[in-house]
C-alpha positions in Angstrom: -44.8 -37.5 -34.2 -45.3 -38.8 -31.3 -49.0 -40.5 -30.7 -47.6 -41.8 -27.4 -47.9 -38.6 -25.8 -51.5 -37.6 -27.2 -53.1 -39.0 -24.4 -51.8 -40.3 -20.8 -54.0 -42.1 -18.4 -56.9 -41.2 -20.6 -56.0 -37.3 -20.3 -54.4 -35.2 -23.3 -50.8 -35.9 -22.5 -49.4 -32.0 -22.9 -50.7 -30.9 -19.4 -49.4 -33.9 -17.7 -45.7 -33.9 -19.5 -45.3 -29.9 -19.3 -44.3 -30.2 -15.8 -41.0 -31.8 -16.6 -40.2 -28.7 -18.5 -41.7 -26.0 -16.3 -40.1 -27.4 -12.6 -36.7 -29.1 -14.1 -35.6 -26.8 -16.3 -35.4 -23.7 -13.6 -33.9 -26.3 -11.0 -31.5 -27.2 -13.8 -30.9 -23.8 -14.4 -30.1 -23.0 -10.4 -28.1 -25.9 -10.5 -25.9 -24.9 -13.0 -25.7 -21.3 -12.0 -24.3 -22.6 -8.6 -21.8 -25.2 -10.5 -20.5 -22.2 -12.6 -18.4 -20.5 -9.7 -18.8 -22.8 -6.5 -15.9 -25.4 -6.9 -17.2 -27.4 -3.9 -21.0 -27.5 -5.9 -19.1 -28.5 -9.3 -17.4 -31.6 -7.4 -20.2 -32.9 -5.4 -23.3 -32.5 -7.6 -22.0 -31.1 -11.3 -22.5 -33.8 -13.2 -26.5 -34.3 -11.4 -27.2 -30.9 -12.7 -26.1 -31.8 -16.2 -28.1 -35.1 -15.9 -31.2 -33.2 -14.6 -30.4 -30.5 -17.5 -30.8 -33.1 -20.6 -33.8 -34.7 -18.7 -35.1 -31.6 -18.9 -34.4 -30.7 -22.7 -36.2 -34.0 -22.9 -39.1 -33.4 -21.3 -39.6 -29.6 -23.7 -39.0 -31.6 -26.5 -41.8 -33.6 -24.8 -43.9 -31.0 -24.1 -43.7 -29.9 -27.5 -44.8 -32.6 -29.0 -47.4 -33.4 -27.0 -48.0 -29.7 -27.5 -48.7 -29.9 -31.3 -50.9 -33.2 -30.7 -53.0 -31.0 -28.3 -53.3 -27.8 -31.0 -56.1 -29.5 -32.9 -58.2 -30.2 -30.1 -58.6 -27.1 -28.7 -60.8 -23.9 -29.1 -58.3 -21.2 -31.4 -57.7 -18.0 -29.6 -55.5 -15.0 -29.8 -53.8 -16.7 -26.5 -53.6 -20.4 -27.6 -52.0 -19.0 -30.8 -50.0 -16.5 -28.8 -48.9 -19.8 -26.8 -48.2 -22.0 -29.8 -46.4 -19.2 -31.5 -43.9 -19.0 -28.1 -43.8 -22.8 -27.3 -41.4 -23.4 -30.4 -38.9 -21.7 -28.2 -39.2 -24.0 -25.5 -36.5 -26.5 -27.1 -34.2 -24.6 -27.3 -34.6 -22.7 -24.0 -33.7 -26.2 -22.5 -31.0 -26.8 -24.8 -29.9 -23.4 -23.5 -29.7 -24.8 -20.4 -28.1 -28.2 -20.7 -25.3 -26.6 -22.9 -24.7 -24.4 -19.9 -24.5 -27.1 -17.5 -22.3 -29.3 -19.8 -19.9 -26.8 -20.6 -19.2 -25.8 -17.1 -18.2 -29.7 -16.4 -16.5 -29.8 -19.4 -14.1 -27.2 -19.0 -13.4 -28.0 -15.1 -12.9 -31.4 -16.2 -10.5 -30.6 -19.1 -8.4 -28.1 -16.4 -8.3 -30.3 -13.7 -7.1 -33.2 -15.4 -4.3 -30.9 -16.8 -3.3 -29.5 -13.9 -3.6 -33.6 -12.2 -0.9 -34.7 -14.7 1.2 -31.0 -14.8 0.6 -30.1 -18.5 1.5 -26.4 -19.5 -1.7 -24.4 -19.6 -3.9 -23.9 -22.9 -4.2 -20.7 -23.8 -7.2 -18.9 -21.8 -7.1 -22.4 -19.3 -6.7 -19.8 -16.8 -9.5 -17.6 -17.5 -11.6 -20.3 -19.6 -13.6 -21.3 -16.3 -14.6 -17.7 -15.8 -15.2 -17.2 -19.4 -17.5 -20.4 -19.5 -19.5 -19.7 -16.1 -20.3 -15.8 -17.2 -21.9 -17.8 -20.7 -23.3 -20.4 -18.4 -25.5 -18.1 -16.1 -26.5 -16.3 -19.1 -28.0 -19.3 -21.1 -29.6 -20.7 -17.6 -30.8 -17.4 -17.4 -32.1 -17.2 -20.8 -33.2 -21.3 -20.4 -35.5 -20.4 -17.2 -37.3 -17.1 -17.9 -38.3 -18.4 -21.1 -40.0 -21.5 -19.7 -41.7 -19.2 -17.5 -43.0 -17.1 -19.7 -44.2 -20.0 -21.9 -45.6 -21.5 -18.9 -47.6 -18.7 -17.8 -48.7 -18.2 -21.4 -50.1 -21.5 -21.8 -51.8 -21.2 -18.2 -53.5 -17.9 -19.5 -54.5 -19.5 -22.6 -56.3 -22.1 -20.4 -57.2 -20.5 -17.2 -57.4 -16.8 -18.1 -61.1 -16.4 -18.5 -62.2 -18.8 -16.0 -63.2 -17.3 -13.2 -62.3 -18.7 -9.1 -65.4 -20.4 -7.5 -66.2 -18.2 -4.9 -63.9 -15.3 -5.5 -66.1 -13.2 -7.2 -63.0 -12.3 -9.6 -61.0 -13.9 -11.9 -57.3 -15.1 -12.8 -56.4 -13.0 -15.0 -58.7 -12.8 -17.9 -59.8 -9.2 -19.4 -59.3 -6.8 -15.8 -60.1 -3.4 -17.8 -63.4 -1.8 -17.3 -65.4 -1.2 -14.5 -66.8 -4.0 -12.4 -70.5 -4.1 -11.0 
């Protein structure tokens, strides 16, 4: 879909752009978590974290893409495909995470407006920011171990057989057996 991202600065575009995904959208999810139940957090620096949350849905929809471009290219194993198989939750594990963020905004903004021009309470206003910060660290939760563990995936489906100059060992490739 997107041939832009096949290749960046003459390299295939996916390990370049996968970063986005892998740093922002843990920060995004910290950021959030912190936003959910510190009011001081939510005032200063809320609507950053909900910024830096749909940059980074943007960059796993990114990293998808570029992702899929990058499939054909590459040598077919049972951890590529493992990878690929994991990867199409990536989207929405950042969508996870920007929901989170917005929602927590959201529903301070919607009370605190209320409360600014003395309207009678919805029903739940009072337990509504509770309500939404309880779902909010869950998705950021949810949002950030998944991008780790499609992270660490892909870097075992690239790095896990290659051994460390020098080490005498490996990274993580097949450990079982004895070694001479």
């Amino acid at each position: 879909m997107l041939a832009l991202l096949d290749s960046l600065f003459g390299l295939p575009g996916h390990p370049l752009v996968v970063h986005i995904a892998v740093v922002l959208v843990p920060l995004a999810a910290v950021g959030t978590i912190a936003i959910a139940f510190w009011a001081a957090a939510r005032r200063r620096i809320g609507w950053i974290v909900v910024a830096l949350a749909f940059v980074a849905f943007v960059g796993c929809f990114l990293a998808k893409e570029s992702g899929e471009a990058l499939q054909n290219s590459v040598r077919r194993t049972e951890a590529v495909d493992a990878h690929v198989e994991m990867a199409d939750g990536g989207t929405v594990a950042g969508f996870a995470v920007f929901v989170a963020a917005a929602g927590v905004m959201v529903v301070d903004l919607v009370v605190r407006q209320r409360t600014a021009r003395q309207q009678p309470p919805l029903p739940l206003q009072g337990r509504a920011p509770v309500i939404v910060g309880v779902l909010a660290v869950i998705l950021s939760l949810f949002g950030a171990v998944r991008i780790v563990q499609i992270g660490h995936s892909g870097a075992k489906a690239t790095w896990g057989n290659t051994p460390i100059v020098g080490s005498g060992g490996d990274w993580g490739g097949d450990r079982g057996g004895d070694r001479d």
